[in-house]
N, C-alpha and C positions, 0 to 999 in steps of 0.2 A: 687608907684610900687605895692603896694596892692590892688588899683584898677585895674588892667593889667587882672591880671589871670582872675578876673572876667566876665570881658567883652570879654574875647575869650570865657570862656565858656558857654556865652547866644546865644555868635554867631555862634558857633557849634552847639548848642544845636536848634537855628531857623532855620539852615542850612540843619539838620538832618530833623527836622516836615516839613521842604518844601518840599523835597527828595522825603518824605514818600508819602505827597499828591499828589505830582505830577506823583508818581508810582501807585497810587490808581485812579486816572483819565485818567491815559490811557489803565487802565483792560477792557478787554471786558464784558460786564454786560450779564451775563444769559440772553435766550430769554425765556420770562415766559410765552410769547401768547398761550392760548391752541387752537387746528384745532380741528374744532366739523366735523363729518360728518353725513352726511344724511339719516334718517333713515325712512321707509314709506313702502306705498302700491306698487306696481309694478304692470301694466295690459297691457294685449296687446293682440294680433294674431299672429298665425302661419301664415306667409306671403305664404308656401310651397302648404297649403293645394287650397286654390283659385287660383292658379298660376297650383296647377294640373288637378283641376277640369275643368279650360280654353284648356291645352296642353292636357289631356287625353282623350279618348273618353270612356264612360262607368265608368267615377269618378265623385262624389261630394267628397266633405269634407269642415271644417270647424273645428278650433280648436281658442276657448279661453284660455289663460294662465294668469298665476300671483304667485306674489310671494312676501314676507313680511319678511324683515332682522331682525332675533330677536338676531344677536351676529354681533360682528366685522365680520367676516368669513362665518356666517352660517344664511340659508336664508329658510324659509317654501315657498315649491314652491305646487304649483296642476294644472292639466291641466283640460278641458272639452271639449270634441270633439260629433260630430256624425258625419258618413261615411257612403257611399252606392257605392255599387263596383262593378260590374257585370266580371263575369266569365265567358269567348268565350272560348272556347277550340274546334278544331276539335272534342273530344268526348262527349265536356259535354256543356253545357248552365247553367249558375245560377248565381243567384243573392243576394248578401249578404248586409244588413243596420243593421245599430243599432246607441247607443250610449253609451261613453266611459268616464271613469275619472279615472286620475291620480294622488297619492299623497303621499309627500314626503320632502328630505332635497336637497340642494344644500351647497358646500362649495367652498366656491372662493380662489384658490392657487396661487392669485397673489397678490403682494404687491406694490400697488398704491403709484406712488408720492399725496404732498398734493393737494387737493383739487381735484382730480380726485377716478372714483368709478367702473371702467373697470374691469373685471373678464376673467380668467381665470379657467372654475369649470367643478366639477366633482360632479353628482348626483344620490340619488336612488330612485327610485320609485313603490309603488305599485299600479299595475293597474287593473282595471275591468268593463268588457266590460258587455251589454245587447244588444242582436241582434238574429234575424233571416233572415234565407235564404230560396229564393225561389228555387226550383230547374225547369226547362222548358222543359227539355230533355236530352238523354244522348244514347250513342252508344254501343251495345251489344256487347263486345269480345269476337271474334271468331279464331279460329286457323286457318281454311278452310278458303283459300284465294282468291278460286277462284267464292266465292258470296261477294258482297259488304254485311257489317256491319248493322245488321237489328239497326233499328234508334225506340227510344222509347220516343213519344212525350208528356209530359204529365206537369200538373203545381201542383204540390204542397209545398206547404210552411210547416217552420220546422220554430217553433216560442218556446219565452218561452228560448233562449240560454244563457249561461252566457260563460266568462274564466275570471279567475285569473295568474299574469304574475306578475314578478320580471323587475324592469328594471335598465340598470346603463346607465348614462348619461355624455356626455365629450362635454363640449361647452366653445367655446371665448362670449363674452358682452362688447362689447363697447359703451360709450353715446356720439353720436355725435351733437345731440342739447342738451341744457339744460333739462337734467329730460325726452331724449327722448334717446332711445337705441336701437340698432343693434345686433341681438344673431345667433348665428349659431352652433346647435349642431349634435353630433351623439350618435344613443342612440343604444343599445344591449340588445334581451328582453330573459328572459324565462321564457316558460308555468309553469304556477303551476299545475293548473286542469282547465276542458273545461266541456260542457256539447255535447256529440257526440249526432249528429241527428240519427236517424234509420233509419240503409241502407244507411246510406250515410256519408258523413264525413266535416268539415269544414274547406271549402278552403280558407277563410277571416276572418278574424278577426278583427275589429273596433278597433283603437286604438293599437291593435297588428300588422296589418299589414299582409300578406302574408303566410298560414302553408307550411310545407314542410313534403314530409309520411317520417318516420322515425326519425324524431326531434324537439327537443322542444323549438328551438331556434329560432328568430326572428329577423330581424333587421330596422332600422328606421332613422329618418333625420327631423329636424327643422331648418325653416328660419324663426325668428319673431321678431315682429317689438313694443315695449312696452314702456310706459311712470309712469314713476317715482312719483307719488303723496308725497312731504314729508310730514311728518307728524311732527316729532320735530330733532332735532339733539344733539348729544351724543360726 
């Protein structure tokens, strides 16, 4: 009878440690895998500007870009362009070249499933152009209507220009091949400072884009096409 009690309480007691392990084996275990992502060089082309320079009459352009992730979010971008642009106007004739760089941050405000690297971003940049324009001709204002507009034909170039410009930047990045990406942005400039020609004024500007008399404000558009070099992953 004194062996009884004992032998129930080994076999509660083995009944208990079974219990126990078999509730420890069916816990879900932590997933401990870490997801590194892809950190590198980024280079490409403005797809927009050779696509204008074909559709426009009186455009070249060309613009290299790239750009280098030094945070989860945050990415060293620069552009390099040169442009030549010619100005028809019923008054005026003239022609504006140069070449342009940009440089700056991007921050990507989107939050990626794993193993994707698509953007949602917004950027700033500072830019600054060198260029000169030629001017060919231009038409004399007159109030007196009833002589045509005496016409002044002449070529002279205005060389030696610089402007300085603020820019913000709002663009989608998608990679639709491995480490190859699709961007589309809209960018908003304003003049800092310019250098005025004499006697005349600057209707182009390389990298700015388009002046307007009475403001400082500019606006602009990319479609580029860039590939991913990694470098290591984090």
């Amino acid at each position: 009878m004194k062996i009884l009690p004992i032998l129930l309480f080994f076999i509660s007691t083995l009944f208990a440690t079974l219990d126990t392990v078999a509730q420890e084996s069916t816990e879900k275990k932590p997933d401990t895998t870490a997801q590194k992502t892809k950190y590198g060089l980024r280079f490409g082309l403005d797809l927009s500007k050779p696509l204008r320079s074909v559709l426009e009459d009186g455009y070249k352009g060309v613009e290299l870009l790239a750009d280098f992730r030094i945070q989860d979010r945050f990415y060293l971008a620069a552009e390099l362009g040169n442009e030549e642009k010619d100005y028809l106007e019923p008054n005026i004739n003239a022609t504006t070249k140069g070449s342009y760089f940009k440089v700056g941050l991007n921050y990507n405000a989107y939050v990626n499933w794993v193993g994707m690297t698509n953007e949602i971003f917004t950027g700033l940049r500072y830019g600054f152009s060198s260029f000169s324009q030629e001017l060919f001709g231009y038409d004399l204002y007159s109030t007196n209507q009833s002589f045509p507009p005496t016409v002044v034909t002449q070529n002279k170039e205005y060389s030696g220009l610089t402007a300085h410009w603020a820019e913000f930047m709002l663009g989608v990045k998608t990679e639709v091949f491995t480490n190859v990406y699709l961007s589309l942005n809209l960018q908003l400039k304003r003049k800092i400072s310019e250098t005025q020609p004499e006697n005349f004024d600057n209707l182009y500007i390389p990298g700015f884009n388009r002046t307007y008399d009475f403001s400082q404000w500019g606006v602009g558009y990319g479609y580029n096409i860039t590939y991913l070099l990694p470098l290591f992953k984090k």
